[in-house]
Structure formats: C-alpha cells, structure tokens
C-alpha positions in Angstrom: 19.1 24.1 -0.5 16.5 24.3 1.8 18.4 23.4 4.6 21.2 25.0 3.7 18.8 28.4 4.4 17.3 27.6 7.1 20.9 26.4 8.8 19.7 22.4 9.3 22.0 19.5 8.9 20.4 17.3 6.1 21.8 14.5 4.5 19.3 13.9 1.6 20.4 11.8 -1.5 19.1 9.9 -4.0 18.1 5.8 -4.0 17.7 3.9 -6.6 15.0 0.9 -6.4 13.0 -0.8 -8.5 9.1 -1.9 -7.8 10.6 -5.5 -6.7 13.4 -4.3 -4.2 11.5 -1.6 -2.9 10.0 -2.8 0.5 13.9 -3.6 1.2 15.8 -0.7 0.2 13.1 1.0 2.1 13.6 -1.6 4.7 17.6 -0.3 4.4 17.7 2.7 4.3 15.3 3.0 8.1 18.0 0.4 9.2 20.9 2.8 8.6 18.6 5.6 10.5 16.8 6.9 7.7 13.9 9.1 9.4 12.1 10.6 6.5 12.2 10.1 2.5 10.4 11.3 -0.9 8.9 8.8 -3.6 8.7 9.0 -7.1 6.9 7.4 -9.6 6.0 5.0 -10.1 6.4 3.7 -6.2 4.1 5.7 -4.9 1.1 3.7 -4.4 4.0 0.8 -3.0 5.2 3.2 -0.4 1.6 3.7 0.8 0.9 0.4 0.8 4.1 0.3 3.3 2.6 2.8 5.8 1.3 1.8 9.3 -0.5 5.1 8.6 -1.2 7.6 6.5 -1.9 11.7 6.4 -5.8 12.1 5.2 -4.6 13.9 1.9 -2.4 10.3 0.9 -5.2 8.3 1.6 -7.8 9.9 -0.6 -5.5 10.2 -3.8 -4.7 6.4 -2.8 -0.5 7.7 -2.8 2.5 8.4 -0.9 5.2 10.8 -2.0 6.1 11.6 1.5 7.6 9.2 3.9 7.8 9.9 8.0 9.5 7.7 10.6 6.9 7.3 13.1 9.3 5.2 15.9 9.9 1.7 14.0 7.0 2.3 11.2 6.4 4.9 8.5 3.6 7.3 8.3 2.9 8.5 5.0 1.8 11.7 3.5 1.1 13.4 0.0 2.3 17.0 -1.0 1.7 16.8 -4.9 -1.6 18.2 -4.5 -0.1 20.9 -2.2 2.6 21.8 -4.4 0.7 22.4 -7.2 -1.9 25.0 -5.7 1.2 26.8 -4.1 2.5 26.8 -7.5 -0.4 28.9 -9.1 -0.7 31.4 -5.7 2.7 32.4 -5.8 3.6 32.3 -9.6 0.7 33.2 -11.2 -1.5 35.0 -8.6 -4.3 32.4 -9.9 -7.1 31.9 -7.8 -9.1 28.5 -8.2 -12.2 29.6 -6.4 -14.7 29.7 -9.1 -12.5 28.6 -12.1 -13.4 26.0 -15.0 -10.6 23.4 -14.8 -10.0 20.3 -17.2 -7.2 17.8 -16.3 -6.1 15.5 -19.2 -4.7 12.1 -17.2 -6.0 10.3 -14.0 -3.0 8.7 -12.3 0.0 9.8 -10.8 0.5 12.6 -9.5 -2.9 13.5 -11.0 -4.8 11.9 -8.8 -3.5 14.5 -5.7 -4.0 17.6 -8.6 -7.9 16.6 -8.3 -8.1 16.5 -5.2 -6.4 19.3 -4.4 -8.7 21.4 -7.3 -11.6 20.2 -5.7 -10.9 21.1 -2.2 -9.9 24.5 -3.4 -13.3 25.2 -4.7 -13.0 25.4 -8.2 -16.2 25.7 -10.5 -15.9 22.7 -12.2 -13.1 20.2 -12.8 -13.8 18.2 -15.8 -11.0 15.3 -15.8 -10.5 13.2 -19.7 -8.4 10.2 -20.1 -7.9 8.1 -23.0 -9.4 5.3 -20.7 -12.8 6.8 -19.1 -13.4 4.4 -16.7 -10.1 5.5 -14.6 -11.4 9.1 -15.1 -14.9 8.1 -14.2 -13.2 6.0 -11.2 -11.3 9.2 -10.1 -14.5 11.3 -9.7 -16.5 9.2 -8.2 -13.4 8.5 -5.5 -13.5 12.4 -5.2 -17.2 12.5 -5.1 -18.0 15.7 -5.4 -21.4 17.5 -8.2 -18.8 19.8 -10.1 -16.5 17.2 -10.6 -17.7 14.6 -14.1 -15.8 12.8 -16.0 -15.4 13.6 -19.7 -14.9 11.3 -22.9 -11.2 12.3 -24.9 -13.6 12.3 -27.8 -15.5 15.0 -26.4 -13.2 17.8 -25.6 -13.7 19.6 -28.9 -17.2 19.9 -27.7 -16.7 21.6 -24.9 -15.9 24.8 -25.2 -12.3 26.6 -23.4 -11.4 26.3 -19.6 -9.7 29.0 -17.0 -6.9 26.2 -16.3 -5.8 23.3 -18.1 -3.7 20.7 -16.5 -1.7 18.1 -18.7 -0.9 14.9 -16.6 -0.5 12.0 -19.3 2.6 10.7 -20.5 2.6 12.2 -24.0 6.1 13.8 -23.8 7.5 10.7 -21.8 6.9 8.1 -24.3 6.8 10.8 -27.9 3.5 10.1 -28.1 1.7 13.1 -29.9 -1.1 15.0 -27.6 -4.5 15.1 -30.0 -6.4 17.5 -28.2 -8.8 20.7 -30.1 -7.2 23.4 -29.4 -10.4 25.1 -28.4 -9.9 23.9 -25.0 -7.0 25.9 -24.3 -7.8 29.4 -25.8 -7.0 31.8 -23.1 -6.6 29.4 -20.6 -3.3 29.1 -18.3 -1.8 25.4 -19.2 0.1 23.8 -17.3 2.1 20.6 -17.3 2.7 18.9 -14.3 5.9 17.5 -16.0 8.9 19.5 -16.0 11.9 19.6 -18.5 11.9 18.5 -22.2 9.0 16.3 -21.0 6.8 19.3 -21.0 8.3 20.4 -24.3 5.3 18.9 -26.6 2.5 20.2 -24.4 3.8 23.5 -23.8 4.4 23.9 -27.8 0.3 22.7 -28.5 -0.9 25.2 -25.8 1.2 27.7 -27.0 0.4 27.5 -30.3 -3.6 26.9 -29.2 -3.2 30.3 -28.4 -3.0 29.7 -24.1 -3.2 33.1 -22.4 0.0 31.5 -19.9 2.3 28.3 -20.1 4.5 26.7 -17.5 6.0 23.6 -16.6 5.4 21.5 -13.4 9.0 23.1 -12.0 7.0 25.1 -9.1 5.2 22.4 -8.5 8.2 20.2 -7.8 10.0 22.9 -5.6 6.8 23.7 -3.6 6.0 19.9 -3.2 9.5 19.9 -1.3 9.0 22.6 0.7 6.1 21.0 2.1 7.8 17.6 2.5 10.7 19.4 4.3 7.9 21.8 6.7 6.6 17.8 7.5 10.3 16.6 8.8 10.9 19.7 10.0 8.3 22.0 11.2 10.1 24.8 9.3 8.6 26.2 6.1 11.6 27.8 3.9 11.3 30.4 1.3 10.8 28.5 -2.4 11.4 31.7 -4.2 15.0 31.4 -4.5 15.2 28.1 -4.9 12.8 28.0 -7.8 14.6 31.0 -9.3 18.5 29.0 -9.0 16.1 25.7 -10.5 15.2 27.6 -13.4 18.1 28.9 -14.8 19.7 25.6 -14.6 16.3 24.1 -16.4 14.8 26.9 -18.2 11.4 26.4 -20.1 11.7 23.5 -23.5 12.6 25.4 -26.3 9.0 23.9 -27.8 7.2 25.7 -25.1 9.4 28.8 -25.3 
C-alpha cells in the first residue's frame, strides 16, 4: 500500500521459516535478489545474530525486525520501538516527556518499547514480568535512574500510571491477565498485540476503568513505514493505510 502511494515497484510477500531453516531461507531469498526483508517473532534475535552489522537502535534491544542488503551481507535495524512512539504522537496526541509508564513483559518487541520510552524521556518506566530477573536484566541493559524493575506481586502497590503497555503473551496462549486494576485507572493502555490477541487486555483495561484503549495496529503500520523510509528513503503517509487496516480489523469485541 505504501508503494502503491508513493508510485514504487515493490514486490513484498510473505516467507514462511521456521528457527531451524531460517539462516537458509534467508540465505534464499538474497540469492533470488532479495535486497531488504521484515522479521517476525520469534526470529528476531536469529536475524540479528545474521547481520554483518547492525543499526544502534537493533543492537541495544539485542533485535532485528528490519533487514538491509548491504552488497553480499545484511545490515540490520529495529523499528518496533519507532513504531510505537509514532503510534501515540499521531493517534493519541500523547506526549511521553514527563509521563509514569509501566510495561507488563520484557521480551519481544518489548524490549525496543523500553528503549524507545526511555529515550523519549519519560518520568519513569517501571517494567513487571512474571520472571523478574529478565525485567531486572532489561533495565539494567537500558541503564538508565528512572528506569527499575518491579515484582508482578507488587503492582497493586503501586498506585496508577499515565501509560500502560501490555507486552506478555496472555491473549496468545488464553492465559488470564491478574493484574489490580488500580494500575490502569485513567491511564491510556495499550497492547502491543493487535487483533483478538488484544481482546483480553483491552476488556481488563476497559473494565479497570482506562481513560483510552487501543491495540498495537498503529504500531504495526507505523513500524512499516519506517522499514519502508529505510529501503527507500521515502516516508509515506500511515494515515490511510491505518484507516483501510482498521476497518478490515476493527477493535476485539472484548476491548470494544
């Protein structure tokens, strides 16, 4: 759709592979004159350990969703975090500057979502997952004083946030999300997920009494947009595109 706007010839389809065939398909698809490609999870951390180099933003989140043929190697890059802030600008009008943030998961796509918060200067970005030492492990990687590491035993404790950021798989695997609902009073939540996966998180926000909801759609169109500026030094306009998107996938009915 992108290039369709913009008047570029693109031929951009979807490949299948698996974390054992990866390294070949990836090794095919460069053979048959491949020159750029987007990962999904879970072969992101694969496809930046298949860079000859990678884009500063990829190598602090430790990931690569972005790929660029660099003459006969890749060069990798990582447009989560990117997406997402774009996301809440041109959505939502939300500033981050200042802002109390919790993010609830600490892999994935997560990993870019903290970074990203914390280079945006938030106030503080508290990050809880079921296993604290990834969450601790995650801070400490970003290194920054407003940025801790808190226990999922805690949250009740802790009193509501500006911006609450669901990145676990509870909605993937059915798994019920037990989380106070104090956290969210007020706050704008937000699943980086996008279709019924979001469904179960959008329905606890919602009924937690969340001032805004919204799935991870923006994120994914904006993400692309910055992929496609990468290949082709060309930013296109993500409005339309996200507002075609969203009538074909429109809110869960849980988060409704």
């Amino acid at each position: 759709m992108f290039a369709k706007e913009l008047d570029i010839a693109l031929d951009y389809r979807a490949i299948e592979a698996g974390r054992d065939d990866f390294a070949r398909a990836l090794g095919a698809f460069a053979d048959g004159g491949g020159v750029g490609a987007n990962v999904t999870l879970p072969l992101k951390q694969d496809a930046f350990a298949l860079c000859a180099s990678v884009d500063d933003r990829a190598r602090r989140c430790g990931s690569v969703n972005t790929l660029i043929r660099d003459g006969t190697k890749w060069r990798g890059d990582s447009t989560d975090g990117a997406g997402f802030v774009r996301d809440l600008h041109a959505r939502y009008a939300f500033e981050l500057q200042g802002r109390s943030c919790l993010l609830l998961g600490a892999g994935g796509a997560a990993r870019a979502v903290a970074f990203a918060l914390a280079d945006a200067g938030v106030g503080t970005l508290l990050i809880a997952n079921r296993t604290h030492e990834r969450a601790h492990e995650l801070t400490t990687a970003i290194g920054a004083a407003n940025v801790d590491a808190v226990a999922w035993n805690a949250l009740g404790h802790i009193g509501a946030f500006d911006l609450v950021v669901h990145a676990t798989a509870a909605g993937h695997d059915g798994a019920p999300l037990a989380v106070p609902a104090s956290i969210a009073t007020h706050a704008l939540c937000y699943d980086l997920s996008y279709g019924e996966a979001a469904g179960p998180f959008l329905h606890w926000a919602k009924s937690a009494g969340a001032a805004q909801i919204d799935d991870g759609l923006g994120m994914l169109v904006e993400q692309a947009a910055e992929s496609f500026f990468i290949w082709h030094r060309r930013a296109p306009d993500t409005a339309a595109v996200f507002d075609a998107l969203r009538r074909e996938r429109p809110l869960p009915s849980d988060g409704s």
